[in-house]
DRENVONU-215260 format. One record per residue (C-alpha): residue number from 1; residue in one letter; chain; x, y, z. Coordinates in Angstrom, 3 decimals. Example, Ala and Ser with C-alpha at 12.3 -4.5 7.8 and 13.67 -1.06 7.14 Angstrom:
% DRENVONU-215260
   num   residu   chaine         xx         yy         zz
     1        a        A     12.300     -4.500      7.800
     2        s        A     13.670     -1.060      7.140
***
This chain:
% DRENVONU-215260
   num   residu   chaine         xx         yy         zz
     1        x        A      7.931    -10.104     -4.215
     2        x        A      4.587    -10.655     -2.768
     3        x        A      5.172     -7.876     -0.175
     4        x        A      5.580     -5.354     -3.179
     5        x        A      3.031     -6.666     -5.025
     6        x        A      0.358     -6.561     -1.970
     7        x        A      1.646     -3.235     -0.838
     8        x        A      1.522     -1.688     -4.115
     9        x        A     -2.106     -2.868     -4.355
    10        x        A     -2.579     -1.141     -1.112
    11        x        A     -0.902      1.599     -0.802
    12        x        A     -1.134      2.724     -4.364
    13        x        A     -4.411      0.567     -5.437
    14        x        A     -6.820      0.318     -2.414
    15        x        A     -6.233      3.149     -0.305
    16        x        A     -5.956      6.117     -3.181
    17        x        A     -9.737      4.459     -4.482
    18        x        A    -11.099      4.741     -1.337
    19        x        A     -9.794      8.446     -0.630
    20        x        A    -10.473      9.369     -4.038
    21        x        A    -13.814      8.108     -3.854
    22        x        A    -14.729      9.201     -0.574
    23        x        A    -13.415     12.878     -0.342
    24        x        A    -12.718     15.612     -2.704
    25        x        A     -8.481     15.966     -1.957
    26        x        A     -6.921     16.438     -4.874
    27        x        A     -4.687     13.835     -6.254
    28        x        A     -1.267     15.353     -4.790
    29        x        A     -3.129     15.148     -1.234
    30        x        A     -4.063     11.637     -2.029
    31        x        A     -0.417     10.330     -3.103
    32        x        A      1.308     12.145     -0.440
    33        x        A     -1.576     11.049      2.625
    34        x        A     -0.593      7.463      1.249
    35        x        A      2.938      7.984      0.755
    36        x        A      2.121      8.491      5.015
    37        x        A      0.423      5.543      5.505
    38        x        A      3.005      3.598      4.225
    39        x        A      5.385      5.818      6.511
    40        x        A      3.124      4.758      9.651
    41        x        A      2.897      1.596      9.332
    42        x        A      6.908      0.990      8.675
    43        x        A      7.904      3.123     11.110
    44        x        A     10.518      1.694     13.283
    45        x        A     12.516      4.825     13.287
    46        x        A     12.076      8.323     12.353
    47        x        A     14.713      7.762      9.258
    48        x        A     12.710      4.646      8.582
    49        x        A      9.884      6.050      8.566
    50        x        A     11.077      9.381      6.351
    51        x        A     12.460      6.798      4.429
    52        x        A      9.397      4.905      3.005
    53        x        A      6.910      8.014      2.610
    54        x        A      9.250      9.140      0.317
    55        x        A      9.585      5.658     -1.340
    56        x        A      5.962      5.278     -1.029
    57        x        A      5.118      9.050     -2.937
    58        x        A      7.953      8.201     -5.327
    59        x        A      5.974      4.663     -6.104
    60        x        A      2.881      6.023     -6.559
    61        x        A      4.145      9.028     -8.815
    62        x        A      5.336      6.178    -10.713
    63        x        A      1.841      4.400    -11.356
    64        x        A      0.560      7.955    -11.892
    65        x        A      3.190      8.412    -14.888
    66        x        A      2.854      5.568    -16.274
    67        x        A     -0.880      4.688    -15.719
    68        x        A      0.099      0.819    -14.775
    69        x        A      0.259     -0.888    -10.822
    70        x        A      3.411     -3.379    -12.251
    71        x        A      5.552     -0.551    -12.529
    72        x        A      5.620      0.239     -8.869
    73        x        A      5.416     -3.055     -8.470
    74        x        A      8.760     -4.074     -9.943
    75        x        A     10.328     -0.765     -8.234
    76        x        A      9.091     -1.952     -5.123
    77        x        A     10.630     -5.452     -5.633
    78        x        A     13.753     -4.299     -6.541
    79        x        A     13.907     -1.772     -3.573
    80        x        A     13.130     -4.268     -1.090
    81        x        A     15.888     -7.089     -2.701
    82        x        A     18.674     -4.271     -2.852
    83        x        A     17.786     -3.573      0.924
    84        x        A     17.763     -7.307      1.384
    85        x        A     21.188     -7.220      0.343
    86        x        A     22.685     -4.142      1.732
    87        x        A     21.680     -5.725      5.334
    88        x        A     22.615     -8.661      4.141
    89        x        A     26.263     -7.728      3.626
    90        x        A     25.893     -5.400      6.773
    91        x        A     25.118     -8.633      8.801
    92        x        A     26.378    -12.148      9.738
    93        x        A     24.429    -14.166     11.596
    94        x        A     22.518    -11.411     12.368
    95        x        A     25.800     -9.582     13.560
    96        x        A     27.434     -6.507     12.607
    97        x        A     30.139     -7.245     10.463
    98        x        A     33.342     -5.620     11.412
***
């Protein structure tokens, strides 16, 4: 949970303030040069990194919809415990399960 929560206020707080405040992009340039960021810097594979721009453009299209940080917040959360589990159940001991 505190991942989400100080991601969100990064990615989707921070950042976007500092661009928007900074620059004149418009707002889609903003979200999608953060949804990037957040790419970059979980990039430990080209799907991975595909993986969370989208997440991260889909996040912050959800604070811009609903004009509150908790609601990406929570998505976040639950995206990270459902891929908590999924490797979870993928793994044992940090083997494959087969």
């Amino acid at each position: 949970m505190i991942v989400s929560v100080s991601e969100e206020c990064g990615f989707r707080g921070f950042l976007p303030l500092i661009l928007a405040t900074h620059t004149s992009l418009p707002t889609a340039a903003i979200v999608v040069l953060s949804g990037i960021f957040c790419g970059v810097l979980h990039a430990v594979s080209l799907a991975y990194f595909l993986n969370a721009t989208l997440n991260g453009i889909f996040f912050h299209c959800l604070l811009l919809s609903t004009g509150n940080i908790l609601v990406p917040m929570v998505a976040h959360a639950v995206h990270n415990a459902f891929a908590l589990v999924h490797c979870h159940l993928k793994t044992s001991g940090g083997e494959p399960v087969k």
